[in-house]
Backbone as a ProteinNet text record, in pm:
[ID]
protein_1_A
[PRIMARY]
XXXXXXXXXXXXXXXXXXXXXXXXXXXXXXXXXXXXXXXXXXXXXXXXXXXXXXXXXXXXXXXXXXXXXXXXXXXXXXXXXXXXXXXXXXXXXXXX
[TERTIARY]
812.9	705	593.7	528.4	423.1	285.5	174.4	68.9	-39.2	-113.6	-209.9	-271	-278.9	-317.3	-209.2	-105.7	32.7	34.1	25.1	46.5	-71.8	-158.1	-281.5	-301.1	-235.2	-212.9	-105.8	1.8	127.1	58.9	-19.7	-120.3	-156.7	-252.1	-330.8	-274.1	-175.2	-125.6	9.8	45.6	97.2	57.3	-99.3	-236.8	-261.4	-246.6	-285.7	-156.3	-47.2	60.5	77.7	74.1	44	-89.5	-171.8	-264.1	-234.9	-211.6	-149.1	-26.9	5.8	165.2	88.4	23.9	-31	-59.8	-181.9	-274.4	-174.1	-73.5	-0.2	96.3	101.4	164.1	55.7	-45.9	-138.4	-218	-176.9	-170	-52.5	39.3	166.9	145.2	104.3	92.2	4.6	-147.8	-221.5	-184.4	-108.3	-39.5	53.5	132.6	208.7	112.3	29.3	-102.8	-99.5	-123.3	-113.1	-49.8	-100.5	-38.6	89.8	165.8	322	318	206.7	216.7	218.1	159.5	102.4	202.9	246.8	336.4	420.5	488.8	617	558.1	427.6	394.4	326.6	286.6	229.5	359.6	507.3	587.1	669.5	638.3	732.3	604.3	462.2	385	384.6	400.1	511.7	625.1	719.8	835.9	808.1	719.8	677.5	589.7	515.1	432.8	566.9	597.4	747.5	791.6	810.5	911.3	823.5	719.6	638.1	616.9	603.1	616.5	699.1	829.2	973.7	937.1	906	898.2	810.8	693.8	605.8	689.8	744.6	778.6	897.2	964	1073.6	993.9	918.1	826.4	795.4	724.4	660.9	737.3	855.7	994.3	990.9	1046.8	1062.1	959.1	811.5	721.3	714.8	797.3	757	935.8	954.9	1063.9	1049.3	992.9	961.1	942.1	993.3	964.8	836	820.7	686.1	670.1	804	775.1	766.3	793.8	795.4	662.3	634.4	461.3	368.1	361.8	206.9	243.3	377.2	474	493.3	543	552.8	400.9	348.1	182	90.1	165.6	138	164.6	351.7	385.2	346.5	322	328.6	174.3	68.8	-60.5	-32.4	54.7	41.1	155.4	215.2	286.2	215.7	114.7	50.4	-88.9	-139.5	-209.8	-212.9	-53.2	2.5	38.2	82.1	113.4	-39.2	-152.2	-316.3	-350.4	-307.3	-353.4	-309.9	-224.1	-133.4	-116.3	-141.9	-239.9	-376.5	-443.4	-608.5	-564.4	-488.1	-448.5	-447	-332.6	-238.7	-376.4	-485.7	-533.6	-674.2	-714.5	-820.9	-731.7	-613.9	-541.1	-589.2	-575.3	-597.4	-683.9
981	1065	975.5	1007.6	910	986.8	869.5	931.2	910.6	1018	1030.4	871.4	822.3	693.2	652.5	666.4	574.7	684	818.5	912.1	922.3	859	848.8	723.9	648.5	501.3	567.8	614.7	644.6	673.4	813.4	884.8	795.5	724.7	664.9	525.8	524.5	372.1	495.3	561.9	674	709.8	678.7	754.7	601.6	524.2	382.3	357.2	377.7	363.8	426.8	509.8	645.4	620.8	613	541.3	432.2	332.4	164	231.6	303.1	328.1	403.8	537.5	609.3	557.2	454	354.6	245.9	191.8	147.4	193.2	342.3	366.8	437	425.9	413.2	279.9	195.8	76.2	40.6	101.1	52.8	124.3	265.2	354.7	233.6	195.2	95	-5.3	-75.7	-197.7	-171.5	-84.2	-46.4	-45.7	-38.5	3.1	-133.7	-240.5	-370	-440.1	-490.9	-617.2	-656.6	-662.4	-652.4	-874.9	-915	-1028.9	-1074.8	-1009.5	-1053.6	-853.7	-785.3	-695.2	-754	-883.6	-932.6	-947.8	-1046.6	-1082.9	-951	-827.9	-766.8	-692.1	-676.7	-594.4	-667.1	-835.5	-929.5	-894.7	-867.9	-864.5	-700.7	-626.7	-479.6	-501.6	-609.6	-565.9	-645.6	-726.2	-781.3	-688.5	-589.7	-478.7	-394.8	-340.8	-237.1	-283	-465.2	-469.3	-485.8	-511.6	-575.1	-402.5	-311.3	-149.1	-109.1	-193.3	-120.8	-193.3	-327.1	-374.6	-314.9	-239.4	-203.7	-38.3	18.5	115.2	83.4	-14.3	-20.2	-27.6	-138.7	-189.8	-78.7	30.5	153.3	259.3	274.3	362	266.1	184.4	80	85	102.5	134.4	261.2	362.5	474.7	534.4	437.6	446.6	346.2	256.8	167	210.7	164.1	202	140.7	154.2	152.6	-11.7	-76.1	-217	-299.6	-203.7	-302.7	-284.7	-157.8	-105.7	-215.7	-283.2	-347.4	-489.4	-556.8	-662.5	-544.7	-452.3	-369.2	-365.8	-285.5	-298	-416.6	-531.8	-622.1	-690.8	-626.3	-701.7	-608.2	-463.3	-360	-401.3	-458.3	-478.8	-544.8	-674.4	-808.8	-755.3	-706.9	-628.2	-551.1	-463.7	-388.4	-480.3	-571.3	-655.7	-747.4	-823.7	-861	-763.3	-655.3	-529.4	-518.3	-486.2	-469.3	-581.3	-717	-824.8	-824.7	-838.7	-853.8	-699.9	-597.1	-471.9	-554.6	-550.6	-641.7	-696	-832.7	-928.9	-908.7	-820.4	-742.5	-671.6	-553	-498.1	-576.2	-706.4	-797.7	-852.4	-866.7	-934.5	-854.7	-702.2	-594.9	-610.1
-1582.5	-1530.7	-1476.3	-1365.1	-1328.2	-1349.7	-1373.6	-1376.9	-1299.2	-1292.7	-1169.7	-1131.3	-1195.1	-1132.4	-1030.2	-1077	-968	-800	-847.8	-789.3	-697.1	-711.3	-621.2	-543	-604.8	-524.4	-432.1	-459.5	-379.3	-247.2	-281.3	-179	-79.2	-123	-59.2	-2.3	-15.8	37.5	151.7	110.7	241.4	370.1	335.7	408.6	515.4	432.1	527.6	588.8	578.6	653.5	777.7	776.5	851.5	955.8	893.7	996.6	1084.9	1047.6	1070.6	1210	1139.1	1257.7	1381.7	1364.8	1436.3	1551.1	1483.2	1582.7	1652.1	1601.5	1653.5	1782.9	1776.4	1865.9	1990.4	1922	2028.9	2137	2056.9	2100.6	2254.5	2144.3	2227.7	2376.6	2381.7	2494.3	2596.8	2526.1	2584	2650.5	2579.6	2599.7	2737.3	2792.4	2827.5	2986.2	2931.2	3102.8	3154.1	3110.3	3115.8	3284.4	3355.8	3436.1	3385.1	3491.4	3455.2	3412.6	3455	3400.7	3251	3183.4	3033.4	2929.5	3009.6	2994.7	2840.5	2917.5	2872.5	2706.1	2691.1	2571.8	2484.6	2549	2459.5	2397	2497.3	2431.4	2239.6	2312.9	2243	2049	2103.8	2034.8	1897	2040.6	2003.3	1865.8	1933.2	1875.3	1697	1706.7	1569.7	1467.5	1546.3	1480.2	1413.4	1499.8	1476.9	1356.2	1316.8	1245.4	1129.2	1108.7	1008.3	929.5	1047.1	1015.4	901.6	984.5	885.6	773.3	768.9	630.5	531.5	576.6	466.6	460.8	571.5	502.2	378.9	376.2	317.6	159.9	184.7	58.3	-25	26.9	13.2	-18.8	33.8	-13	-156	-187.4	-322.2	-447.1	-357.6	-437.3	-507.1	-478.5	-492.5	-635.6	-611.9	-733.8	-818.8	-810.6	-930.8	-1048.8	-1148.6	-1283.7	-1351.3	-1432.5	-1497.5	-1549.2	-1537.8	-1576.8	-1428.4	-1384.5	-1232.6	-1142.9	-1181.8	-1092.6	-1078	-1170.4	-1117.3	-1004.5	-1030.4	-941.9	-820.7	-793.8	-694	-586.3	-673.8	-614	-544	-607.3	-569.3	-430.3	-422.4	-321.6	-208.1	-236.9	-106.8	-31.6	-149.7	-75.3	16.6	-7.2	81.7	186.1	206.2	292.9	378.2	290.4	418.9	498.3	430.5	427.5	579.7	581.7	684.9	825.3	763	891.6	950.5	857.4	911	1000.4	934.1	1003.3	1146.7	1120.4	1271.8	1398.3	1319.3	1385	1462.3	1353.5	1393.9	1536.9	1521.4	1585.5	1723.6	1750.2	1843.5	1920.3	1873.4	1888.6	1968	1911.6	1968.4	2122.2	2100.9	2277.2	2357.2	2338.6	2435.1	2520.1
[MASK]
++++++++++++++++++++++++++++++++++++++++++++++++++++++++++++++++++++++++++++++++++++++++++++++++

C-alpha cells in the first residue's frame, strides 16, 4: 500500500513530466521555423530531448512500482533523471 507521501511525489513528479514534454513539443514546432541552415543541429538537438524523455519516462514508470525498500534509491535516481531531461530542455531552449 503506498502512502500519501509517495502518492504525492508520484503526482507531482507526473506533473513535471508532462510539463517538460509539453514544452518540448513546443519547442520542437519552434525549432522547426528555423533556417534550413542550423535546421540540421536543432533536429540532432530534438532527437537527444526525445530520448532523455523516454528515459525519465521509463525511470518514472519504475518509480511508480518500487517497493518500499527501493523508494528512497528510486527517488533518487528519477530526480537526476529528470534533472538532466530539465537541463538539457534549458539548454536546447537558450539555442533558440
Amino acid at each position: 500500500m503506498s502512502s500519501p507521501n509517495r502518492d504525492a511525489y508520484v503526482e507531482k513528479m507526473k506533473i513535471q513530466l508532462d510539463e517538460l514534454n509539453e514544452n518540448m513539443n513546443k519547442l520542437e514546432t519552434k525549432a522547426q521555423e528555423v533556417k534550413d541552415d542550423v535546421r540540421h543541429a536543432y533536429q540532432e538537438e530534438m532527437r537527444k530531448l526525445r530520448h532523455e524523455s523516454k528515459l525519465a519516462g521509463a525511470k518514472f514508470d519504475e518509480l511508480k512500482v518500487s517497493t518500499e525498500e527501493t523508494w528512497d534509491a528510486m527517488v533518487a535516481e528519477m530526480e537526476k533523471v529528470r534533472d538532466a531531461f530539465t537541463h538539457s530542455f534549458h539548454y536546447f531552449k537558450s539555442q533558440l
